[in-house]
ZADO-1210 file (C-alpha; in nm, 4 decimals, padded with zeros to 6 digits):
<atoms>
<atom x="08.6236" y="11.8333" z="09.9143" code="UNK" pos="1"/>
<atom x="08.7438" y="11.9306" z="10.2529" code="UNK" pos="2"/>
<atom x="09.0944" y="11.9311" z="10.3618" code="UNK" pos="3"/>
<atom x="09.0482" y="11.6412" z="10.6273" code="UNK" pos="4"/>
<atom x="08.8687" y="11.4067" z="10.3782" code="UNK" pos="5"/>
<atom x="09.1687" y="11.4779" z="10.1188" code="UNK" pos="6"/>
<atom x="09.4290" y="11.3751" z="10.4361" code="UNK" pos="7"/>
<atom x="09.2526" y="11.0354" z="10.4977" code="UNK" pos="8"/>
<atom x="09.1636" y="10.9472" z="10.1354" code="UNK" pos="9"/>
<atom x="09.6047" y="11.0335" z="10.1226" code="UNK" pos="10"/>
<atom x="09.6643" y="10.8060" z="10.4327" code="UNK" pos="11"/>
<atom x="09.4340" y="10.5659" z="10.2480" code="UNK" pos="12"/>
<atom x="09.5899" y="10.5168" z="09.9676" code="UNK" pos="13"/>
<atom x="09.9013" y="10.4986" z="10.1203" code="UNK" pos="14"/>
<atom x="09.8192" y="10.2172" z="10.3238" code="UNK" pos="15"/>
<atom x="09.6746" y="10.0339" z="09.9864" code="UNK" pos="16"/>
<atom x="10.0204" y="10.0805" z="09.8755" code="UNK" pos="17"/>
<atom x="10.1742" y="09.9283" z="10.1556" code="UNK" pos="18"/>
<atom x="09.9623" y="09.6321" z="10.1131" code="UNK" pos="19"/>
<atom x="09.9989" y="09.6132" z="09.8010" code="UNK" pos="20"/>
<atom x="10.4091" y="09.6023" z="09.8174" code="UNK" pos="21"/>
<atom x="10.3335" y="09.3673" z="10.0829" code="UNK" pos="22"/>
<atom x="10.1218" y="09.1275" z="09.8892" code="UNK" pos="23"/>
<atom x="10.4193" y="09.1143" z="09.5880" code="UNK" pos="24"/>
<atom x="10.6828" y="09.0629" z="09.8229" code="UNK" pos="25"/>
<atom x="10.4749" y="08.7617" z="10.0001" code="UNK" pos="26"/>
<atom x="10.4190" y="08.5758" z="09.6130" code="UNK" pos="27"/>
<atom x="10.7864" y="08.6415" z="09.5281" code="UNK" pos="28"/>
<atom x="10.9273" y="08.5098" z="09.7829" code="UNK" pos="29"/>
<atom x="11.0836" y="08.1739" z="09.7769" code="UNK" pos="30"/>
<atom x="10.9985" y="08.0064" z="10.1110" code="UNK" pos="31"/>
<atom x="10.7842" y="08.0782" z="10.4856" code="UNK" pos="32"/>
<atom x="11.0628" y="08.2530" z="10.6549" code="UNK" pos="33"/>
<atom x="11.1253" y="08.5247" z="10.3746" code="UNK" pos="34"/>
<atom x="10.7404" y="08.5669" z="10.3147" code="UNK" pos="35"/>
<atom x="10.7143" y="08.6387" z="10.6715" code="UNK" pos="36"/>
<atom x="10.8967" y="08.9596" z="10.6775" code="UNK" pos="37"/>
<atom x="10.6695" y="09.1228" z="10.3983" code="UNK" pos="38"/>
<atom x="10.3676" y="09.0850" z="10.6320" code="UNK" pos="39"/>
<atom x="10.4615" y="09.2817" z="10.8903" code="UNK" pos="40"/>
<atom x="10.4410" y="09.5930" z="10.6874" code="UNK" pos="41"/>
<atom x="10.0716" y="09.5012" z="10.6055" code="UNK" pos="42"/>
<atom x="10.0258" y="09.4150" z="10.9592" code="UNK" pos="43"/>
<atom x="10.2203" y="09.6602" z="11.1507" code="UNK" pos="44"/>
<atom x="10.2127" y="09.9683" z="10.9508" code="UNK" pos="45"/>
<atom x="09.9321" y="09.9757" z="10.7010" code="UNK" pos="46"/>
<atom x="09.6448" y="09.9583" z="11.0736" code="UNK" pos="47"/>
<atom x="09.7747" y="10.2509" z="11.2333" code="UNK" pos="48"/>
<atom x="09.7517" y="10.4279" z="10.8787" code="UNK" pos="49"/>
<atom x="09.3540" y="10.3410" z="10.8731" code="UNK" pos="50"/>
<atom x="09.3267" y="10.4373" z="11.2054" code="UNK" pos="51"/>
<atom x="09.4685" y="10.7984" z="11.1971" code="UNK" pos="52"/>
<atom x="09.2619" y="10.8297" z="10.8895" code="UNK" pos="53"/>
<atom x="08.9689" y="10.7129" z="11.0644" code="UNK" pos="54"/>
<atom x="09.0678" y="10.9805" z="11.3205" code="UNK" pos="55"/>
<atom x="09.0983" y="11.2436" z="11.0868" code="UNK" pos="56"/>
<atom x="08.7929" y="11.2029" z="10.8910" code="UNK" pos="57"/>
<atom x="08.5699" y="11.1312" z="11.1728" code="UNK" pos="58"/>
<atom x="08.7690" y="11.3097" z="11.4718" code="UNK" pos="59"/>
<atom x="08.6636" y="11.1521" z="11.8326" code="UNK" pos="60"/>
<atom x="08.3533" y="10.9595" z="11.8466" code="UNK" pos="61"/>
<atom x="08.2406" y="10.6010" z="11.8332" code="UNK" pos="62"/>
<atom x="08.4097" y="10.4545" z="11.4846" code="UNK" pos="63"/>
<atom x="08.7273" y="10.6395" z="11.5759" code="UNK" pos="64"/>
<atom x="08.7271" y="10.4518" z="11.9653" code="UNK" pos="65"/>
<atom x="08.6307" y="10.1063" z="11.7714" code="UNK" pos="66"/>
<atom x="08.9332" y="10.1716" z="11.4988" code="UNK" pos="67"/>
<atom x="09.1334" y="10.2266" z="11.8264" code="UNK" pos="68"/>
<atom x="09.0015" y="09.8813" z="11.9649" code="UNK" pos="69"/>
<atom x="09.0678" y="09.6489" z="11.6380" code="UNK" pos="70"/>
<atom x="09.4297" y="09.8431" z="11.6191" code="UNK" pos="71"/>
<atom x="09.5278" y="09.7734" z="11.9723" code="UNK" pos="72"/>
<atom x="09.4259" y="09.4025" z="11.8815" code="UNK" pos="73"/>
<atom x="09.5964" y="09.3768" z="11.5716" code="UNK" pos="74"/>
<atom x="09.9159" y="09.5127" z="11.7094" code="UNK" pos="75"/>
<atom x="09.8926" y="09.2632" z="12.0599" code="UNK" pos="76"/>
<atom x="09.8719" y="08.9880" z="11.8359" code="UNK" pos="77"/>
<atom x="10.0987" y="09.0080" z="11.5744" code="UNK" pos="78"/>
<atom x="10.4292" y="08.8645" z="11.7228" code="UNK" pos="79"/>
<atom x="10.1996" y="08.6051" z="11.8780" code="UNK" pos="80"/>
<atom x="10.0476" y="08.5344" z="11.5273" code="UNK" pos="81"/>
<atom x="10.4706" y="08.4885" z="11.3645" code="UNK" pos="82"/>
<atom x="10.5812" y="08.3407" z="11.6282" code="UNK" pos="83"/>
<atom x="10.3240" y="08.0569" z="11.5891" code="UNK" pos="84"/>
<atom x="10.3621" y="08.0707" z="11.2193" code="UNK" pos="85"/>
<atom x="10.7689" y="08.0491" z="11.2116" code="UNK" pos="86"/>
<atom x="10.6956" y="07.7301" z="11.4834" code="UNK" pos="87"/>
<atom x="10.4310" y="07.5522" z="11.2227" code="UNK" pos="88"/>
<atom x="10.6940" y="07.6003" z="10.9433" code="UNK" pos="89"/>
<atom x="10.9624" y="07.4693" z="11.1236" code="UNK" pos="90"/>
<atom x="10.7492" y="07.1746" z="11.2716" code="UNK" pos="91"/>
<atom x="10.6412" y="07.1485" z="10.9276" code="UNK" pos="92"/>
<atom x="10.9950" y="07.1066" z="10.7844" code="UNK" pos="93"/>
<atom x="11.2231" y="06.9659" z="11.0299" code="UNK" pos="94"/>
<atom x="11.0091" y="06.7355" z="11.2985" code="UNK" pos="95"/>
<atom x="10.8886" y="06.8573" z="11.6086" code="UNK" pos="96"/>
<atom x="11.2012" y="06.9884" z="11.8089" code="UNK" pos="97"/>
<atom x="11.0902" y="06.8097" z="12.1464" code="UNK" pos="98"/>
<atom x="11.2040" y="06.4578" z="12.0332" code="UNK" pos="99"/>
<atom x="11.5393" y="06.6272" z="12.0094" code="UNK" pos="100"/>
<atom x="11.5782" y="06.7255" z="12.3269" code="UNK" pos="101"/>
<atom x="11.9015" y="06.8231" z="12.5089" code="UNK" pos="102"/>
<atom x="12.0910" y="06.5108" z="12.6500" code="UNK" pos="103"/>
<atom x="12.0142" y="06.4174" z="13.0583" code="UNK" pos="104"/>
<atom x="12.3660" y="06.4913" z="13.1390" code="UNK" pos="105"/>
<atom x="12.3375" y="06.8891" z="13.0242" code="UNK" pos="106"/>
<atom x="12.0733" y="06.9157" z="13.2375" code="UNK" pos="107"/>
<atom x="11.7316" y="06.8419" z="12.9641" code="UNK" pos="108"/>
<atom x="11.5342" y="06.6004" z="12.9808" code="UNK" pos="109"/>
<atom x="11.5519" y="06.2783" z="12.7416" code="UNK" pos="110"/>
<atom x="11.3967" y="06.2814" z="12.4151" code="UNK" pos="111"/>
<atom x="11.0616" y="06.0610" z="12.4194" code="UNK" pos="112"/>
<atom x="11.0876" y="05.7282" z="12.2992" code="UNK" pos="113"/>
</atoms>
């Protein structure tokens, strides 16, 4: 076994790991807001992990520029994907916060009748 296939099966597992922790903290969790943080891990941290082992393993050619390509998408995404996901929730649990708008007289617009 050569020394680069030892560092991405490492990095591998590693990321499995982070999943993993990420995964147990998600079903522990008590409610949508507290789940939320233990994604980012998964989502944030374990994809550049697969990447550079991708790198490592395979050094520059076409798998290692298509790993590059799904990373770069995963990371763009992300804050779009829990921002969306804390607005749902919150939708979800409290009523949409448009028919509470700020009064005319601070400057917002009336709340829809």
């Amino acid at each position: 076994m050569s020394g680069t296939a030892v560092v991405s099966d490492v990095l591998l597992g590693l990321t499995v790991m982070i999943v993993a922790g990420s995964v147990l903290g998600v079903v522990v969790m008590p409610d949508v807001y507290q789940k939320l943080h233990y994604v980012v891990p998964a989502v944030l941290v374990a994809p550049p992990l697969v990447f550079v082992a991708v790198a490592v393993r395979n050094g520059l050619d076409e798998s290692t520029a298509q790993s590059a390509l799904a990373l770069g998408i995963v990371v763009v995404s992300a804050p779009f994907l829990s921002h969306a996901t804390i607005r749902a929730a919150r939708i979800r649990e409290q009523g949409n916060w448009e028919e509470a708008a700020d009064p005319p007289e601070r400057g917002g617009r009336p709340a829809r009748s």
